[in-house]
N, C-alpha and C positions, 0 to 999 in steps of 0.2 A: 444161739440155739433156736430150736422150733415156737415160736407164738404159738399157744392155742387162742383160734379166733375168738376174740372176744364175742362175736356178733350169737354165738351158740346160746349164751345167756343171755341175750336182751330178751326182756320178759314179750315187747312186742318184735314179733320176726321180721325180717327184711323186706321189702318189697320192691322189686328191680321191675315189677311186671309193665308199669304206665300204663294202665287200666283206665286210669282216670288221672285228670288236670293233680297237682299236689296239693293236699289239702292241709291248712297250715294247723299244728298241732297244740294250739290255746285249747286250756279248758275254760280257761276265767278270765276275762279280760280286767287287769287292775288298769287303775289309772285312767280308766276310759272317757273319753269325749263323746265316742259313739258307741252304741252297744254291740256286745259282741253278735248278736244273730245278725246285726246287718253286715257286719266283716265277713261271715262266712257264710256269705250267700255267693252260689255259683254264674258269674257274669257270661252272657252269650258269646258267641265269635262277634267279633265286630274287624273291620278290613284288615289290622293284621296280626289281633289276638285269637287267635282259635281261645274258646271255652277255658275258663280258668278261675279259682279265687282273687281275690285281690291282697295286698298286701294288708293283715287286718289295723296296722297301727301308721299308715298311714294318713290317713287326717288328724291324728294327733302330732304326729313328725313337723305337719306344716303346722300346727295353730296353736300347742302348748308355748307358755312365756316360759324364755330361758329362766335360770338360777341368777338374780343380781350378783351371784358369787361369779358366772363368767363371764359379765360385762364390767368387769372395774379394774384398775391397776388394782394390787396387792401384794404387801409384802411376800416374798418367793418363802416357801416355807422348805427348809434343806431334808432334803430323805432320811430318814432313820440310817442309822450305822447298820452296813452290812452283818459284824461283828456280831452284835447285837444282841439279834432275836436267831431262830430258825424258822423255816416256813411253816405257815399249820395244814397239815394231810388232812383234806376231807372227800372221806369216801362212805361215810353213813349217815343216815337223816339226820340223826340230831346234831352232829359237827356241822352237815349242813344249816338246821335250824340256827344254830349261836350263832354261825357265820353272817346269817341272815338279819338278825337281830342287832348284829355290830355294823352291818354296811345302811342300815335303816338309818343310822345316827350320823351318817358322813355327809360330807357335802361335794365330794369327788372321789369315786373310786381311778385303776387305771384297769385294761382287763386284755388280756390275749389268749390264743387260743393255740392247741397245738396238734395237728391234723394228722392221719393215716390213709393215705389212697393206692398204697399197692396192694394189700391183701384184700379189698372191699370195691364192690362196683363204684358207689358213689363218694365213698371214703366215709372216714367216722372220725369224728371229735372224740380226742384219747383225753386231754386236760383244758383245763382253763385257771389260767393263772388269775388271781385277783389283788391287786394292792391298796390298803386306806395309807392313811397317812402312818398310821400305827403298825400295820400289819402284811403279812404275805401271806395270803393264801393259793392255796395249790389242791386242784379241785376236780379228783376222780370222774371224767365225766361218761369213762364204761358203766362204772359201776353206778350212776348214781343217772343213767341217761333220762331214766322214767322220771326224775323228783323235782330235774331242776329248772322246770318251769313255773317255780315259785319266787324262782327270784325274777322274775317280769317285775313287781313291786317296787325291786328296786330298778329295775332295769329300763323299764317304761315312765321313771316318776320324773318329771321335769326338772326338779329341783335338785337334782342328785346328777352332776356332772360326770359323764361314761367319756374317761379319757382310753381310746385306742392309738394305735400305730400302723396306719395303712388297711384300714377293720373291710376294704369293700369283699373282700371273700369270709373273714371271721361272720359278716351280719349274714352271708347266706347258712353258714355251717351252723348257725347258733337257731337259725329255724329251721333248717333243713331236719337238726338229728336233735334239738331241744325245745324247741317251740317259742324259743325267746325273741325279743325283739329289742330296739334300742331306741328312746326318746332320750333327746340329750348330748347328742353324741360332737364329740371332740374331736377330731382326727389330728394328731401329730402330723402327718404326712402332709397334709394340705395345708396345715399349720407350715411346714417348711418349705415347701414351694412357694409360699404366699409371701415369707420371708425374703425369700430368691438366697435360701443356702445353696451352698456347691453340691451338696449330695441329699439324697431326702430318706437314705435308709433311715431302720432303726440305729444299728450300728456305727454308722456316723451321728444321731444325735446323743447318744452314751456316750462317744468317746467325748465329743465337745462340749457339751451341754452337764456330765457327769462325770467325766474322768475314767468312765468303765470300758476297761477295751474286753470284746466281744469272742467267742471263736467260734468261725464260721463250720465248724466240726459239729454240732448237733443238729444244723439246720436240715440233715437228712438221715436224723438217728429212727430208730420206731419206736415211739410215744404209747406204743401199747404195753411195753414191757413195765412189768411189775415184778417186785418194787422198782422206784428209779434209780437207776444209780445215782451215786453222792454229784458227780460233775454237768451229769443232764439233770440232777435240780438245780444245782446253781444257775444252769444257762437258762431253765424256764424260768424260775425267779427273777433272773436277771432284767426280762423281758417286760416288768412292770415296776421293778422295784422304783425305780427312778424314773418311773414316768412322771407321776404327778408333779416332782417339782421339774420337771423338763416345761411339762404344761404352763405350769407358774408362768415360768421364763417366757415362754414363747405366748399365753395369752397378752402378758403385759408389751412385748415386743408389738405384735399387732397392734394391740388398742394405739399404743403412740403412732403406728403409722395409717391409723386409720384401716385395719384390712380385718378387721374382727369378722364383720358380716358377712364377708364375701367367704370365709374360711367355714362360717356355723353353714352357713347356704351350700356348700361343698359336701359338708359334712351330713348337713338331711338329707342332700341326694346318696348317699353312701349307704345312710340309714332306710331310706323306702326302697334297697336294691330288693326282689322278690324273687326266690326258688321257685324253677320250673321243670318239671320233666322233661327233656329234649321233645318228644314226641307232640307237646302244645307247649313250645315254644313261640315266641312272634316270628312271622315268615320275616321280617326285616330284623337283623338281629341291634338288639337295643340297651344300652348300659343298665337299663334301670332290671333287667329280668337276665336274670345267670341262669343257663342250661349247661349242662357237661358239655353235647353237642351241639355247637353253632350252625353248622352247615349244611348245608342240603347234602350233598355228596359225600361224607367224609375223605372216603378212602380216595377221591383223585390229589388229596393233598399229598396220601402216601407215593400214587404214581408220580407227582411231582418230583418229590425229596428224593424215592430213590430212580429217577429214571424209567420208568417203566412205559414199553411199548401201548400207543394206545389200544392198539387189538387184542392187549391182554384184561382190559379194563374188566371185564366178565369174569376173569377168574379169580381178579385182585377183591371187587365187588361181594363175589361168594364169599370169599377166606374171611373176609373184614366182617361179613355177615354172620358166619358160623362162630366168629369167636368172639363177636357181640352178643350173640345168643346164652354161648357158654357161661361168659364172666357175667350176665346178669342171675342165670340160674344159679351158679356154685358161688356167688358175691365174690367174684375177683376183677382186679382190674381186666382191659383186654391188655393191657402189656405183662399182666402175670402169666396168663393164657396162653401170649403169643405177641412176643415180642417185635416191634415193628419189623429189626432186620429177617427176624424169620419170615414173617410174612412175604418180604420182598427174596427172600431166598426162594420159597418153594414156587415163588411166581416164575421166578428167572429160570430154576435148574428143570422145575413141574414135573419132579417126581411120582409115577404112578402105581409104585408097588410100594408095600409095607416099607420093604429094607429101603430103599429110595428114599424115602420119606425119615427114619428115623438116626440113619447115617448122612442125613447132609449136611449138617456143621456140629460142632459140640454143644452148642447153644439148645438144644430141642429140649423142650418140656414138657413136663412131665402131663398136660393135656395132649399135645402134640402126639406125644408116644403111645398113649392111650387111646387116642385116635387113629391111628396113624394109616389104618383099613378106609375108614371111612374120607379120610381127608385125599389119599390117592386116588378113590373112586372120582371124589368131587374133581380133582383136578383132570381127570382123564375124560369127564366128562365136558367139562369146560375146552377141555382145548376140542375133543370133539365139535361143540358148539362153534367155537373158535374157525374152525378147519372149515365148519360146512356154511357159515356166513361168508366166508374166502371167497370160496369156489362159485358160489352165488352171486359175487358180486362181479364187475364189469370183469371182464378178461382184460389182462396186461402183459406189454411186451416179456416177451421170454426167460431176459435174463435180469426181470425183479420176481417173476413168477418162481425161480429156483431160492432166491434170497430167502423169499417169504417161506418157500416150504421149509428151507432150513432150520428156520426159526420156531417153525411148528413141528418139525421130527423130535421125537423122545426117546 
């Protein structure tokens, strides 16, 4: 059935505008090396940063001493019985508080996160799973989006080992829409390559490393809906239950072969990756800074994929523009707006009346139809454009000059 958009109730509103560099969203900086005014201070362009924050806990990523807990063989400690316990639901402050109070006392949590990007421009963090050695927690992070940058504490403290699973997108989303950040950080993933396993998913180290076989059935469920159902908790549980002692396994593997450092070194770069607005992004696109949009151009990737004449480039250019426009105002993705093949429809067939436009596949949505005056305009405009750049340019032999017109008659 129908989600109502979570984003209605976040106490602060969306903002798609890139008015300004992002600005990261710490109140207090725990754990600090350096103080927070000097983290959020606004750094100049320099050759191929345009104007931006800096990542504020990066000098602490490279200078905090790990936990002697992840430099030593140690006995594997086995996961709690699934049987067991049930996950604890925290969706209000104070479940948040005891949560808080109980990962204060651990010496490794494990953590994943579990994302929504088709109804939202930039996507929103629905949950965030959390496992101690004791417990599973499952951690409303609509409802609790304004609080949970209090747990930086634990998040940011050296001593407290943040075991992830391939975390280089969870560390953008966790500042992007929480303000959190991660000293400490583990990665399973780099942990498995550094191994030379045959496969580096999650799901391959469950099955071999835990015995948990996996179904790849939720990995595109929507995490917005509330309550969860009983089988997409199990699979977001699933997702940390048995990290920690995977971690065991796999720190003590390393240490014997000597690949600890190169795996933690892996891991900081994971952890100073920094959100950016596409708009000051770095002109040279760079692992350490994640933007939506990479590209200069977007849409000639579109004319790539589906074929599209380069003389239509102008119209492809408008559509991709208007429905960039749209999904950042009404916070949709642009593929809720206007899904790629549409876009490469209305290029090819460039319907210029209403009916044209809302009869040309089944696929049209519900922006599309709503538009659907204004979008024929654009395209009749364009191809005018189109038409009158033609005729301006060199003359050519007769019978490419019919080709061409046919391809521009509508």
């Amino acid at each position: 059935g129908m989600v109502e958009k979570p984003q209605l109730k976040f106490k602060s509103p969306i903002d798609n505008s890139e008015s300004h560099p992002f600005i990261p969203l710490l109140k207090e900086k725990p754990n600090a090396l350096k103080p927070l005014s000097e983290s959020l201070r606004l750094v100049d362009d320099d050759e191929n940063n345009p104007s931006h924050y800096p990542h504020p806990y990066e000098y602490e990523i490279d200078h905090q001493e790990y936990s002697p807990e992840i430099l030593q063989i140690r006995e594997e400690i086995p996961s709690k019985s699934w049987d067991d316990s049930v996950p604890i639901w925290v969706d209000t402050s104070t479940e948040l508080e005891s949560m808080l109070e109980d990962l204060k006392n651990t010496k490794e949590i494990a953590v994943d996160l579990e994302h929504h990007d088709y109804r939202s421009y930039y996507g929103i963090v629905c949950l965030m799973q959390i496992s101690t050695r004791e417990r599973d927690y499952l951690v409303d992070t609509l409802k609790l989006r304004e609080n949970l940058h209090i747990l930086n504490e634990v998040f940011t403290n050296p001593s407290i080992v943040k075991v992830f699973h391939g975390a280089f997108m969870d560390i953008i989303w966790l500042q992007r829409d929480l303000g959190l950040y991660v000293v400490g950080l583990f990665d399973t993933y780099h942990a498995s390559k550094a191994i030379g396993l045959p496969r580096h998913s999650l799901a391959y180290l469950l099955e071999n490393f835990a015995n948990f076989k996996t179904s790849k059935k939720y990995q595109l469920a929507d995490w917005r809906i509330r309550p969860l159902s009983k089988p997409m908790t199990a699979a977001a549980r699933a997702d940390t239950h048995f990290l920690l002692n995977i971690y065991d396994q796999l720190r003590n593997k390393l240490i014997e072969s000597n690949k600890l450092a190169g795996v933690l070194y892996e891991s900081r770069n994971v952890a100073k990756r920094r959100f950016e607005y596409s708009k000051y992004r770095p002109l040279t696109p760079s692992s350490e800074v994640y933007s939506p949009i990479e590209k200069e151009s977007p849409w000639k990737i579109l004319m790539y994929q589906y074929n599209i004449p380069p003389e239509r480039e102008v119209l492809v250019r408008e559509l991709y523009q208007w429905r960039d426009l749209i999904a950042r105002r009404d916070d949709e993705s642009p593929r809720f707006v206007m899904p790629n093949q549409l876009l490469a429809a209305l290029v090819a067939y460039t319907p210029t009346d209403v009916i044209g436009v809302v009869s040309l596949t089944n696929g049209v949505t519900e922006h599309v139809r709503q538009n659907a005056k204004l979008l024929a305009n654009l395209i009749r405009d364009a191809l005018r454009n189109i038409k009158n750049t033609n005729e301006e340019a060199t003359p050519i032999p007769s019978s490419e000059t019919k080709a061409d017109g046919i391809l521009l008659e509508t």
